[in-house]
N, C-alpha and C positions, 0 to 999 in steps of 0.2 A: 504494500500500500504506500501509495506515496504522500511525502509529508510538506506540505506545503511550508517556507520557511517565512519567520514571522518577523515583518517590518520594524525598525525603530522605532516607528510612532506608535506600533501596539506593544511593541515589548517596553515604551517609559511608560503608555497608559496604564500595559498591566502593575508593572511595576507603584507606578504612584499610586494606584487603587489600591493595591497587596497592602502597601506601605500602611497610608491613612485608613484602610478597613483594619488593619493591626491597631494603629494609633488610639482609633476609634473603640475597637473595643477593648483596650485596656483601659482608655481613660473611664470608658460606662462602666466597668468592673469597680474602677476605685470608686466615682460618683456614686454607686449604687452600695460599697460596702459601709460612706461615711455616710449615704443618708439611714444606711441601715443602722450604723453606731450613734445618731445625730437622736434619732427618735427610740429607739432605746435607751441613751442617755438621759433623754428629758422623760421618757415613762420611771425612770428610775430616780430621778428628781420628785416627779411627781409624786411618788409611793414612800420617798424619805422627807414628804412634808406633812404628806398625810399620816404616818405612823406618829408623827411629833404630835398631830390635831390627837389624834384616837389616845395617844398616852396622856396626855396633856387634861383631854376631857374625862379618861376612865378615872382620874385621882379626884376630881369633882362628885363621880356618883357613888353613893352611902353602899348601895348593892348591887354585886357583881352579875347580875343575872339575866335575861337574853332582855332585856328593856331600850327604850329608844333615849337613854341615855347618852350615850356616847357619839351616836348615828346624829341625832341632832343636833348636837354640836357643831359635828361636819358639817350636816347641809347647810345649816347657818354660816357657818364660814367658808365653807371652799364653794359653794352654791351649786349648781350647776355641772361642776366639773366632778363633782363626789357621786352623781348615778352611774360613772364606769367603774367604781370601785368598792372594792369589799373590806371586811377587818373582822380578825378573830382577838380575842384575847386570852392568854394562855399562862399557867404559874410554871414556876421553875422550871419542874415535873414533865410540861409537855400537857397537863391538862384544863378541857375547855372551862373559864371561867365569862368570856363574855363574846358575842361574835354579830357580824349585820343584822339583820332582817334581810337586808336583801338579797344576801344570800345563799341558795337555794339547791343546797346540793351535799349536805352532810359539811362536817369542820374540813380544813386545809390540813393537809398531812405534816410533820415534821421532819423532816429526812434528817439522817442521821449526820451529813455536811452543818446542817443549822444548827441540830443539836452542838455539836462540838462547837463548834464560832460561837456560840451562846454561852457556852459556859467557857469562854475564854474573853466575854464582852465585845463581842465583835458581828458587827451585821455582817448576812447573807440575802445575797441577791440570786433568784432561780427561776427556770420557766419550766415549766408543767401543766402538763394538758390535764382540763379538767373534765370530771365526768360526764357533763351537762354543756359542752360546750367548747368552743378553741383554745387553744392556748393563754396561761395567763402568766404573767411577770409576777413574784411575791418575792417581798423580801421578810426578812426577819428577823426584828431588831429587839435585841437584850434592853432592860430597863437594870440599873446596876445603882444600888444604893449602900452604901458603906462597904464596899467593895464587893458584895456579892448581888446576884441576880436576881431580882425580885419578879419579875414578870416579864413574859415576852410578847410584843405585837408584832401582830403578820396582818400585813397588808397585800393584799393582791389586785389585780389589774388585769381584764380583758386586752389580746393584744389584736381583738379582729381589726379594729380600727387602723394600726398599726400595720398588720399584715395588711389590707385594704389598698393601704398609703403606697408599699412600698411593692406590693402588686401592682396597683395601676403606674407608677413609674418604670418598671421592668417594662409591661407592655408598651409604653412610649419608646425605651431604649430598642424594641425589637422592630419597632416601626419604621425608625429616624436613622440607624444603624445602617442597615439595609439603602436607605433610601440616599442616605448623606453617599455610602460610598456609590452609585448608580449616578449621583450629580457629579463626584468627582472623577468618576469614568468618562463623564460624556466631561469635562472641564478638562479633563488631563487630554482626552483625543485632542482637544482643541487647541490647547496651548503648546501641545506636541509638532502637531501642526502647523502651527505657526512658527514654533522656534525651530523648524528640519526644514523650512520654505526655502531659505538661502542654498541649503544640500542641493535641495532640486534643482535649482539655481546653477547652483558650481558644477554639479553633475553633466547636465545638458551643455551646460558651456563643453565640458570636457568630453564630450562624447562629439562636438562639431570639431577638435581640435585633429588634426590628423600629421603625418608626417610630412605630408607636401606642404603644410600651413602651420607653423607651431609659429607663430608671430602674435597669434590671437591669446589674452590673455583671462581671467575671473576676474570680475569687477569686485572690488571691494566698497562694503556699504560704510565703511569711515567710522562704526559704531568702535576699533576696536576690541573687541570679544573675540570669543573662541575661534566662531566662522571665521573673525577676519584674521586672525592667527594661520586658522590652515587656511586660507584665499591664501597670503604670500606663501606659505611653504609649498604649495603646489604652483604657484608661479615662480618661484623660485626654482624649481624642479622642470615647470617647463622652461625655464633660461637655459639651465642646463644641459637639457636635451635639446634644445635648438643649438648651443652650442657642440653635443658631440654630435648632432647629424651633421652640422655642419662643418664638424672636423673630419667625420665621414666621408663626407662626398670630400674638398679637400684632398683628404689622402689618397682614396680613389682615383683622380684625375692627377695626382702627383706621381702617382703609381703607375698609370698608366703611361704619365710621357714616359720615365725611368725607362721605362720598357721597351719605350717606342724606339727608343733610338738606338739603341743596340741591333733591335730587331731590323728596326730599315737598313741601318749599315750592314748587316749582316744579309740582309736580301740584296741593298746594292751592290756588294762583292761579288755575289753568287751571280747574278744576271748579267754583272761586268763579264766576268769569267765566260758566262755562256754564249754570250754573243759572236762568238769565232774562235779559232780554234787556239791553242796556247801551248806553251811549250810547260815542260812538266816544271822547271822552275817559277814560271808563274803560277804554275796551280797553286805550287807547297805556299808560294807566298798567300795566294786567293786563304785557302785552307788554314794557313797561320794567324792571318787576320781573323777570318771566322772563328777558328778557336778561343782567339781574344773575345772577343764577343760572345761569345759562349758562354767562356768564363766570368765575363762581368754579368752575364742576366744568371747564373747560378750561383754565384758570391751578392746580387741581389736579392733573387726569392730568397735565399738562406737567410738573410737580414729581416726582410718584410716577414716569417716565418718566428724569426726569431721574437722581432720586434711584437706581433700579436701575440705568441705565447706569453710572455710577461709582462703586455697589457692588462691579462687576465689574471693570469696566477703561476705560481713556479709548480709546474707539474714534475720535476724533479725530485728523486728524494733529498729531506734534507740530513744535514747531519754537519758533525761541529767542524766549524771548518777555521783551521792555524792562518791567519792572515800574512804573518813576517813571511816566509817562506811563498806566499803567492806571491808578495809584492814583489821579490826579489825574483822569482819568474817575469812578471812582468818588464821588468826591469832589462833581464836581460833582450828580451823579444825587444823591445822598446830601442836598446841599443843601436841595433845592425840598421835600422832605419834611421832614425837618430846620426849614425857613420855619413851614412850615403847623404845625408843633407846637411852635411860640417854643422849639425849641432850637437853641445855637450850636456850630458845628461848623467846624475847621477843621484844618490840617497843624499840625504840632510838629517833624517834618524828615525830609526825604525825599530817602537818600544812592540813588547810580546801582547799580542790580542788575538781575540778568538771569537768567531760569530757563529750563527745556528743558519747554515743555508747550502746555493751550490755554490762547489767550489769553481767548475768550469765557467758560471755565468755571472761569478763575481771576477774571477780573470777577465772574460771576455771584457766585461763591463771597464775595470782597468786599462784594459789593453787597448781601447775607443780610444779613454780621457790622454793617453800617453800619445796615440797616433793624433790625437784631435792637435795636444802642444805642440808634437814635433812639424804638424805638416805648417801650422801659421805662425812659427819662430824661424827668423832668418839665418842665414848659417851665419855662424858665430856666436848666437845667443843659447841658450842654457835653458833647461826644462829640471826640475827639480821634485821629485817624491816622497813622502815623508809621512809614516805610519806612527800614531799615537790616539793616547786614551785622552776623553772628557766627558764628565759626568754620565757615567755610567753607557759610555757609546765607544766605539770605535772610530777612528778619525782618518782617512787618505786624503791627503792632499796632495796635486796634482799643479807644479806652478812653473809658468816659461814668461820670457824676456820678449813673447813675440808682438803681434800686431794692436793686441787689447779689441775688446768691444765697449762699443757704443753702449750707454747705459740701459737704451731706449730698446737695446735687442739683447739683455741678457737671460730675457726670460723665452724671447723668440727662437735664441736659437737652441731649443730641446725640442723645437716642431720639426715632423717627420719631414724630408727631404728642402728643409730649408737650407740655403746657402747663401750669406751674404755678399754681395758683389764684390764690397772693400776688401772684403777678408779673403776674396779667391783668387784676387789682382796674383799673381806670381805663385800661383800654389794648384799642384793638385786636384782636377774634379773630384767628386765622389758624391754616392751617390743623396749624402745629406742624413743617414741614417743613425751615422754614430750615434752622437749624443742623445738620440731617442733614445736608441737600445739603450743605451746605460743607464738612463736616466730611468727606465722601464726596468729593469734590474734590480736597480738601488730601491727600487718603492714596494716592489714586489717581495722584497727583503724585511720591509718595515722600515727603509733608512731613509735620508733625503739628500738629493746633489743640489747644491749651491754652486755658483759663479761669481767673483767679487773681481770688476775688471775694469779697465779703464782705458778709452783709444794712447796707443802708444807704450804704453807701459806692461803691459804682460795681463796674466790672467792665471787667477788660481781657480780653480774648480776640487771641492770637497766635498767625500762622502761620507756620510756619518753612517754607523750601522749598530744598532741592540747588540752590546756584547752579550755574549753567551754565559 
């Protein structure tokens, strides 16, 4: 069976109704326990004013015996309010010496609780259902004269009234309970509603938003709040994905010339060649050229290949990898080109560190930054290396005496196949790769490469990496 999945704006209605029908009937549970404490407190006031009337008048009458002694008294003073109420009067013993008229059901029992409170001077208050009739409140209060117990009055009380009361208030709770949470269902749909308006809003926007068109952005309503929190962070998110499509396409069509021109030269050779007949030393030349060209579009994809892999991730195993000992590999590879362009190259100082990664693609990575110095330092000038620790990182430095960059491209040129003009005046094509790869390396590492450079003056490029 399938389950249809349940919206935001019914999952906070249900939610808020759950809530406030909880709220609701805890709060009706206490309201209903203190009007239950509220009205048996005052029947219990009531029944310790009147045992004081009933003691007060039995000391007035000469004899103890079923007469409207005492009863009259009451009515005369409490008026009105003394037909809910009864009175016995009792000696020490527990036996009857005087009790209402009007009531009609044999004496009030004395439970063995009263007896004891009684002869410790002490009221007791009790509810007990009586023969003839609902429950009644009785207390039963010692009369104590030179320290001992002279007589006991029990006063009792009908509590139908009371039940009555606190009956017909439950039945209100069962009606308004019910009903209150039904208005805050259809209140919470409402306000749910309104406050998820803006989603639909951002949604729809985001659903016209596509790859051909990411220019279009979620309006913001300027309130501030939640919505307008995630409006930026999802425009913000689309800047970003406007910006890597658009580093996409980019490197696409960078990739593509890369490409193109090997290949063309590589077809103009071949068609040169074909067009008549040639001696076998032309060919090997036709053939040695094409192999050149060969070789640069497979030292290319090997680059673009590499450069995507640690776009994404080092799908290499890692493992700990001794830094001194690469750098001084590098170093020497670094050298034999380094020769061939009369520039000098050598350590500056290189303390003991160790990182968690590869060790081939942190080489390679080195081996960029080393080819990047030597090819834009003139012969005669000096590229320098120098491995150390800070604050809990690994540190390569990578620094030559050559051309410098503009401050205005030190962050440009880590973009794939960029080549600055100034910087290729006397030096080398390539195909703009390096520093991507490295740069793609070092991040995939957890590390970061820096450039601090200046036209003229040289350039250091440093890698920091999470020592191990």
């Amino acid at each position: 069976m399938k389950r249809w999945p349940l919206t935001i704006r019914t999952r906070l209605t249900l939610w808020y109704t759950g809530v406030l029908l909880a709220i609701l009937l805890v709060v009706s549970a206490l309201a209903y326990s203190l009007l239950r404490w509220s009205v048996l407190h005052d029947v219990d006031q009531a029944l310790v004013t009147t045992a004081q009337v009933v003691h007060e008048a039995s000391e007035e009458v000469a004899a103890m015996t079923v007469i409207p002694g005492p009863e009259a008294a009451l009515r005369e003073l409490l008026g009105p309010e003394f037909y809910d109420k009864f009175f016995q009067l009792l000696d020490p013993e527990g036996r009857l010496r005087a009790r209402s008229r009007l009531r009609r059901g044999g004496t009030l029992s004395l439970s063995p609780e009263a007896r004891a409170n009684a002869r410790h001077g002490r009221p007791t208050f009790e509810t007990v259902t009586l023969a003839d009739g609902p429950p009644a409140r009785i207390l039963t209060l010692p009369v104590v004269r030179g320290g001992r117990v002279v007589q006991l009055v029990q006063v009792g009380m009908s509590l139908e009234t009371a039940q009555r009361t606190l009956s017909r208030y439950l039945t209100i709770l069962v009606v308004l309970v019910p009903l209150g949470a039904a208005l805050a269902a259809a209140g919470g749909a409402l306000v749910a509603g309104r406050a998820l308006r803006p989603v639909d809003t951002m949604s729809l926007t985001a659903r016209r938003i596509t790859g051909e068109d990411l220019t279009r952005r979620i309006p913001l309503r300027g309130t501030g709040d939640e919505l307008d929190r995630l409006a930026e962070t999802l425009n913000a998110m689309l800047a970003r994905l406007e910006d890597a499509f658009a580093e996409v396409r980019r490197f696409a069509a960078d990739a593509a010339h890369e490409l193109r021109t090997p290949l063309t030269a590589l077809r103009g050779g071949v068609e040169v060649a074909l067009r008549s007949a040639r001696s076998p030393e032309e060919y090997r030349r036709v053939l040695e050229s094409s192999l050149e060209e060969v070789e640069r579009l497979t030292h290319l994809a090997e680059d673009l290949l590499l450069l995507s892999r640690f776009s994404v991730t080092v799908s290499a195993p890692r493992q700990r990898v001794e830094l001194e000992p690469l750098v001084v590999e590098a170093l020497d590879a670094g050298t034999q080109l380094a020769h061939r362009r009369g520039v000098a190259i050598a350590s500056t100082a290189l303390a003991p560190a160790a990182v968690v990664g590869d060790a081939g693609a942190l080489r390679r990575a080195l081996l960029n930054l080393i080819d990047n110095a030597v090819k834009y330092t003139p012969a005669g000038g000096k590229v320098e290396v120098s491995l150390g620790r800070e604050a809990g990182r690994a540190t390569i430095a990578v620094r030559d005496s050559g051309i410098g960059i503009a401050p205005a491209d030190t962050e440009r040129i880590f973009q794939p196949f960029l080549r600055l003009d100034a910087a290729r005046e006397g030096t080398e094509s390539g195909a703009g790769l390096g520093l991507s790869i490295a740069r793609s390396i070092v991040l995939a590492h957890g590390g970061d490469l820096t450039v601090e450079s200046a036209p003229g003056t040289g350039s250091t490029f440093t890698i920091r990496l999470p020592l191990a």
